[in-house]
C-alpha positions in Angstrom: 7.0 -20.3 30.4 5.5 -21.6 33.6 1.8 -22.1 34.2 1.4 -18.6 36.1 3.2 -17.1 33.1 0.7 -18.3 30.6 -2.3 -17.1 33.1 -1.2 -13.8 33.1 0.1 -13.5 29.3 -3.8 -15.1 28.8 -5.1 -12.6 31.2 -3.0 -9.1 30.0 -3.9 -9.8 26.2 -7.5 -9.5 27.2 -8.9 -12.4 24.9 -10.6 -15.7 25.5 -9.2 -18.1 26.8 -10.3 -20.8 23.8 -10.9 -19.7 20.2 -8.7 -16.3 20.4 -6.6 -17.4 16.9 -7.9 -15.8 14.4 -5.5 -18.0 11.9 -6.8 -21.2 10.1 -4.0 -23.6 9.9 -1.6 -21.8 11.4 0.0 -25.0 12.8 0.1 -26.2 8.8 -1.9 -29.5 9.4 -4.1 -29.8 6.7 -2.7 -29.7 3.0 -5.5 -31.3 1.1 -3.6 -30.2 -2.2 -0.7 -31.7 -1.9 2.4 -32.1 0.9 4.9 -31.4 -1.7 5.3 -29.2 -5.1 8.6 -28.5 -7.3 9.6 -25.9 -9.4 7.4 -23.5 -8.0 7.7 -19.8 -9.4 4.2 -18.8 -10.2 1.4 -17.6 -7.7 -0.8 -20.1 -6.5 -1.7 -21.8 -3.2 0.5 -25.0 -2.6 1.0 -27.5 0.0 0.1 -26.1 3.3 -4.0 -24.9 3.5 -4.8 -21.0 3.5 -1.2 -19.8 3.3 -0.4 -19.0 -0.5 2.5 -18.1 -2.2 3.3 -15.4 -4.2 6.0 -14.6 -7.3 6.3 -11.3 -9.4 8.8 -10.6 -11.6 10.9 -13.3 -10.6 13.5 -14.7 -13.5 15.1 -18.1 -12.4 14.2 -19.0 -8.7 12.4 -22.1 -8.9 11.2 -23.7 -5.0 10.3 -26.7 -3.5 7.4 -25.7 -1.4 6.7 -28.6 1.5 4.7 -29.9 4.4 7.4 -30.9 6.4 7.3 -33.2 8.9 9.5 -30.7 11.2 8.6 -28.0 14.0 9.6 -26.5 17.4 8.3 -28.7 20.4 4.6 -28.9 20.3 4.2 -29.0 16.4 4.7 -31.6 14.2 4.5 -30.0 10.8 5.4 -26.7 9.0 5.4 -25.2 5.6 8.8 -25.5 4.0 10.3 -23.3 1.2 13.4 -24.2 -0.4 15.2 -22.6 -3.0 16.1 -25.3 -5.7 17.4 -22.6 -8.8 18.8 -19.0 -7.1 17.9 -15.6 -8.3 21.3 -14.7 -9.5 20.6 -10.8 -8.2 17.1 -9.2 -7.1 16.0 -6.5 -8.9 14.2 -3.7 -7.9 10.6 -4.8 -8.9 10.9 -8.5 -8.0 9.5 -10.1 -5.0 8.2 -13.3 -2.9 6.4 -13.9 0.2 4.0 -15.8 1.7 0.3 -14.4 2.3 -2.5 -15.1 4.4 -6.1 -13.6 4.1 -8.7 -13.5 6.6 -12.1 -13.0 5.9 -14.2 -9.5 6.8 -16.5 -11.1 9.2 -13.5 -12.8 11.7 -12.1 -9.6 12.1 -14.7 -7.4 13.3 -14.0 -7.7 16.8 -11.1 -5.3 15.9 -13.4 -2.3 16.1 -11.1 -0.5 13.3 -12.4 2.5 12.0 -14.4 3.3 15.6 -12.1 5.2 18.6 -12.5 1.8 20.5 -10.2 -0.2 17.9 -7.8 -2.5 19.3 -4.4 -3.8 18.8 -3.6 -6.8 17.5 -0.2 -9.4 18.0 1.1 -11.9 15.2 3.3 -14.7 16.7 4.9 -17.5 14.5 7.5 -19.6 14.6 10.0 -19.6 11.7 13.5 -21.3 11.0 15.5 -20.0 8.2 19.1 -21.1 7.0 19.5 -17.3 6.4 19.9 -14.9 9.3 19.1 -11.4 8.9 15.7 -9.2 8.8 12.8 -10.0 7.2 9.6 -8.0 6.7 6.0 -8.9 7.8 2.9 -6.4 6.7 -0.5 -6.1 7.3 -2.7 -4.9 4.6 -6.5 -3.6 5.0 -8.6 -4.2 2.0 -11.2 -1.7 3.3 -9.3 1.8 3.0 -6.7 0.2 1.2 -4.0 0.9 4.0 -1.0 -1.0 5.2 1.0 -1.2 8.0 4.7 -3.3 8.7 7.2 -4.6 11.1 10.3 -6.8 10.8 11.5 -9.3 12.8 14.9 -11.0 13.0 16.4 -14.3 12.5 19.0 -14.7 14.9 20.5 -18.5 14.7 20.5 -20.0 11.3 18.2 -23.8 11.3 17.0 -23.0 14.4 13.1 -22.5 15.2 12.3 -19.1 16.9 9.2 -17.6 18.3 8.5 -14.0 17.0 6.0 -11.7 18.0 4.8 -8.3 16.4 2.0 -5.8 17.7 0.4 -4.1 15.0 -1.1 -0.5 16.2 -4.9 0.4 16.0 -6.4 1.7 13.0 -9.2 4.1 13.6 -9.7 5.1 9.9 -11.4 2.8 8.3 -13.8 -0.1 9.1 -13.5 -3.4 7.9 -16.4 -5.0 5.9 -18.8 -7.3 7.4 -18.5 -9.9 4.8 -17.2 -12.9 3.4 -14.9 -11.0 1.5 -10.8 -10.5 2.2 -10.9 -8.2 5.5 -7.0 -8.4 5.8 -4.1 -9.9 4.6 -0.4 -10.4 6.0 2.4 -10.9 4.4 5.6 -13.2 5.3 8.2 -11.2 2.5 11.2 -13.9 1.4 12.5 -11.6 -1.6 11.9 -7.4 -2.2 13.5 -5.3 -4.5 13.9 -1.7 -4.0 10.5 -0.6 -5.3 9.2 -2.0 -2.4 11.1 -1.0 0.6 11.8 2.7 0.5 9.3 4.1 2.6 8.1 4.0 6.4 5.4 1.8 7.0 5.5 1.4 10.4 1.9 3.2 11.0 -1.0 2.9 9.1 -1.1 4.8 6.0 -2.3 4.4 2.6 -1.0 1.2 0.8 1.7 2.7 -2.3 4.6 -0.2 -4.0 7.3 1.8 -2.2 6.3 1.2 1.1 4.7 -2.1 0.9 7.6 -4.1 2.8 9.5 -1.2 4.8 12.3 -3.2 6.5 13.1 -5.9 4.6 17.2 -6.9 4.3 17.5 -10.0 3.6 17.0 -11.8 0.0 19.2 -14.9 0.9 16.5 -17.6 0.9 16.0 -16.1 -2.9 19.2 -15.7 -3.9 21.3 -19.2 -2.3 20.5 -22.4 -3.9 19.4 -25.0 -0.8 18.3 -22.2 1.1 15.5 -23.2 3.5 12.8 -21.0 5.0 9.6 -22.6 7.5 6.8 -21.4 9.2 4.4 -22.7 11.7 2.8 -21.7 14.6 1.3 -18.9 13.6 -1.6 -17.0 15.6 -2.9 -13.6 15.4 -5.2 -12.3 18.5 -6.6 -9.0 20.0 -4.3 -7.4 22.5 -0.3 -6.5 23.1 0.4 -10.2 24.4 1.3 -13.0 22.2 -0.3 -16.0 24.3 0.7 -19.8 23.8 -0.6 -21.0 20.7 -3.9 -21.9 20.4 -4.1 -26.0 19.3 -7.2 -27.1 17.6 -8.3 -30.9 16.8 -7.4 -31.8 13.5 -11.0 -32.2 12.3 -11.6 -29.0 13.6 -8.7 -27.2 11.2 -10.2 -29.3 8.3 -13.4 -28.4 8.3 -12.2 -24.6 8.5 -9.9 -25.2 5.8 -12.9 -26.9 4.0 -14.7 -23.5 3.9 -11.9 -22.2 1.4 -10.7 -25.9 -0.4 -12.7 -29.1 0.1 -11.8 -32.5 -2.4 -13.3 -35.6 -2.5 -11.1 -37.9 -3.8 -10.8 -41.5 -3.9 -8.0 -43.1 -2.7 -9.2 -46.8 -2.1 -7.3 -48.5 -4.8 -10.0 -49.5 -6.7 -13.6 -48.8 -8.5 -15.9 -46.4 -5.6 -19.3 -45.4 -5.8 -20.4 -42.0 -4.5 -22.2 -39.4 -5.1 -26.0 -39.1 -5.1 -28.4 -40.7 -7.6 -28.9 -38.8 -11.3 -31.7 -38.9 -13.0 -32.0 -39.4 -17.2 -33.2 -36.3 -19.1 -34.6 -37.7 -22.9 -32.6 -40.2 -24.1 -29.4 -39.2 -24.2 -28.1 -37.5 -20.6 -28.1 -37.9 -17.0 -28.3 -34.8 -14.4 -28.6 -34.1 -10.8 -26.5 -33.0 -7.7 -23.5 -35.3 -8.0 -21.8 -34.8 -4.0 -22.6 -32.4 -1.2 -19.2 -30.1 -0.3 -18.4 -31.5 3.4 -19.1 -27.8 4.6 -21.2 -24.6 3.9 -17.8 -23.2 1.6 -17.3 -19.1 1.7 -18.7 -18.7 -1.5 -19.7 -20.6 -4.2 -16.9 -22.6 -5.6 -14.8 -22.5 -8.8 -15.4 -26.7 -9.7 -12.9 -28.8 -11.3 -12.5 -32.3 -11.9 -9.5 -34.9 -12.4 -9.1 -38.9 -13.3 -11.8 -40.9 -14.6 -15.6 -41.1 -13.5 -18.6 -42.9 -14.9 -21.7 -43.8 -14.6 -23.9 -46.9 -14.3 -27.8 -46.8 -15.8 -31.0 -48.3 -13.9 -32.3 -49.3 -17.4 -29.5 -51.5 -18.5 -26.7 -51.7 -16.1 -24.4 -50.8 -18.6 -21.5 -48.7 -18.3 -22.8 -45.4 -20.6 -20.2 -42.7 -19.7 -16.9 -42.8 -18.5 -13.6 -40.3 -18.3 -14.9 -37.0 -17.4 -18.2 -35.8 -15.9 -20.1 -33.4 -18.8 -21.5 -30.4 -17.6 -19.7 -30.0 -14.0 -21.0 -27.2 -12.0 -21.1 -25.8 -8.4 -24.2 -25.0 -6.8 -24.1 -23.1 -3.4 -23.4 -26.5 -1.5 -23.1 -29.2 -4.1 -21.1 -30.4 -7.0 -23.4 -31.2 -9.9 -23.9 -32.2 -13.8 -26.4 -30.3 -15.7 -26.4 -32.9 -18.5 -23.8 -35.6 -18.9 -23.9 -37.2 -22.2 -22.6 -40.4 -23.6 -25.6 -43.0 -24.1 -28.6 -42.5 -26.8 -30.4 -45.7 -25.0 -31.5 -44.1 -21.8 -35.5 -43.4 -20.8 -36.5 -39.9 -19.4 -36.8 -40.7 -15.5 -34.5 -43.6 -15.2 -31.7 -43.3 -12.1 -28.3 -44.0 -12.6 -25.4 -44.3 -10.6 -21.8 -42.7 -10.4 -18.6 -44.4 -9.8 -14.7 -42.9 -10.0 -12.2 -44.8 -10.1 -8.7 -44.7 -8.0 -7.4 -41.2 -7.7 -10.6 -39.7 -9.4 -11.5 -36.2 -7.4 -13.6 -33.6 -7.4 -12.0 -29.9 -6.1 -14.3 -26.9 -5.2 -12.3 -24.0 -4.6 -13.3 -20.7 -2.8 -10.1 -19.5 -1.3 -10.1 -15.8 -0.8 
């Protein structure tokens, strides 16, 4: 596309020219979980920040689910999904995709449920070793209402830029909140429950028309089959402009608003964290670590590998494995009594240490 192409695709989708992608991650930089799971088959959120993947019903497909170091010109990663065990045949109520929520509050310069509601395109760019058609679906949480499209693979292992418009929706607002506004849906396996029915306006959300369209179940149903997706933007207007790039500390700390760890990886012993305080004899508490961002809501907390922590009053070593009484506040990590020494005094500071590949997780994700 030249540079008077993009102007006028910029110009004809009537959006900014910066910060018009709605999408976090959508050029799959940040994977703070992992850049690589096996065996997937059960719903959870791997690799690849804010895009999760979902199983129901499935009986042998097993995945590889990837960061991969491989995209069209202009990325350098995309989320990778390949089939390691086959579904040996799709039944009606089984499916996969990928899924993406969006929170309430990013969406409300949509305007839907008001006559001035505006359109909205989805551009990606996906490689598949399976040609054929493949859903994609849009889903409202606010009026519980759907609406789908399907695009086409046309070259097997070949990256290609799709595009779909989704039409206005005048019915329904979406919440102002930090709650799921909308979700889409990237559908890799369907059975028949799911694909009987027009969806191609809006309407109320039923099983039978929830991915209208889809064809294709190879990347299910053909051991080594690959499917990848980066790229991905979603913007106000009929035009699918060039992707939007953002600075990879930007992405992070907008991924860190769903998912934020703090882990350490220096090899050795670390100290972090802020100073706890004895309570009696026989416990420390205190805010352990600040999250690195104001997160969407307060987190779920969990903890892995081995922490301890050092007392003022002796400099002994008094607990070690796994911090007692973990909790999230609204923008911290903390202990609300961490046991494991009768030999403090009420007052006293101590310090906190992990050792190599200790973290902490907070997780918000919608």
């Amino acid at each position: 596309m030249s540079k008077a192409a993009e102007l006028a695709a910029l110009i004809g989708s009537q959006t900014a020219l910066s910060n018009r992608n709605i999408i976090i991650n959508g050029a799959m930089q940040i994977s703070q979980r992992s850049t690589s799971d096996t065996s997937v088959h059960t719903t959870g959120f791997f690799s690849c920040d804010r895009f999760q993947m979902v199983y129901s019903n499935e009986d042998e497909l097993r995945q590889t689910i990837t960061q991969a170091s491989d995209g069209p010109d202009g990325f350098a990663n995309s989320l990778k999904i390949q089939t390691t065990t086959a579904e040996s045949a799709v039944a009606s109520d089984e499916r996969s995709y990928v899924i993406y929520r969006a929170e309430g509050q990013d969406l409300q310069q949509l305007a839907y449920g008001t006559s001035a509601a505006k359109k909205i395109t989805l551009s990606f760019y996906v490689k598949s070793s399976v040609t054929g058609t493949y859903a994609v679906s849009a889903y409202k949480e606010d009026g519980n209402d759907i609406v789908g499209s399907t695009y086409t693979i046309n070259s097997a292992n070949t990256w290609e830029r799709k595009s779909i418009t989704f039409p206005v929706d005048t019915s329904t607002a979406i919440a102002d909140d930090n709650t799921s506004g909308m979700a889409f849906y990237w559908v890799l396996m369907a059975g028949s429950d799911y694909t009987s029915v027009d969806n191609s306006a809006w309407g109320e959300y039923a099983t039978n028309n929830f991915f209208y369209g889809h064809a294709q179940n190879g990347v299910a149903t053909t051991i080594n089959a690959i499917w990848q997706l980066t790229g991905v933007q979603l913007e106000l207007g009929e035009q699918a402009t060039p992707f939007e790039h953002r600075s990879f500390a930007d992405e992070l700390r907008r991924c860190q608003r769903y998912y934020a760890v703090r882990e350490n990886t220096t090899g050795g012993l670390m100290y972090y964290g802020k100073t706890l305080q004895a309570y009696g004899t026989s416990s420390v508490y205190g805010v352990i670590a600040d999250y690195p961002v104001t997160m969407r809501a307060t987190p779920t907390v969990s903890q892995s590998g081995t922490f301890g922590a050092y007392y003022a009053n002796s400099g002994n070593n008094g607990m070690a494995t796994t911090i007692g009484g973990l909790s999230a506040t609204s923008h911290a990590w903390r202990t609300n009594g961490w046991s494991g020494n009768s030999n403090l005094v009420a007052g006293h500071a101590s310090v906190m240490y992990a050792e190599n590949g200790a973290k902490l997780i907070a997780d918000a994700e919608l």
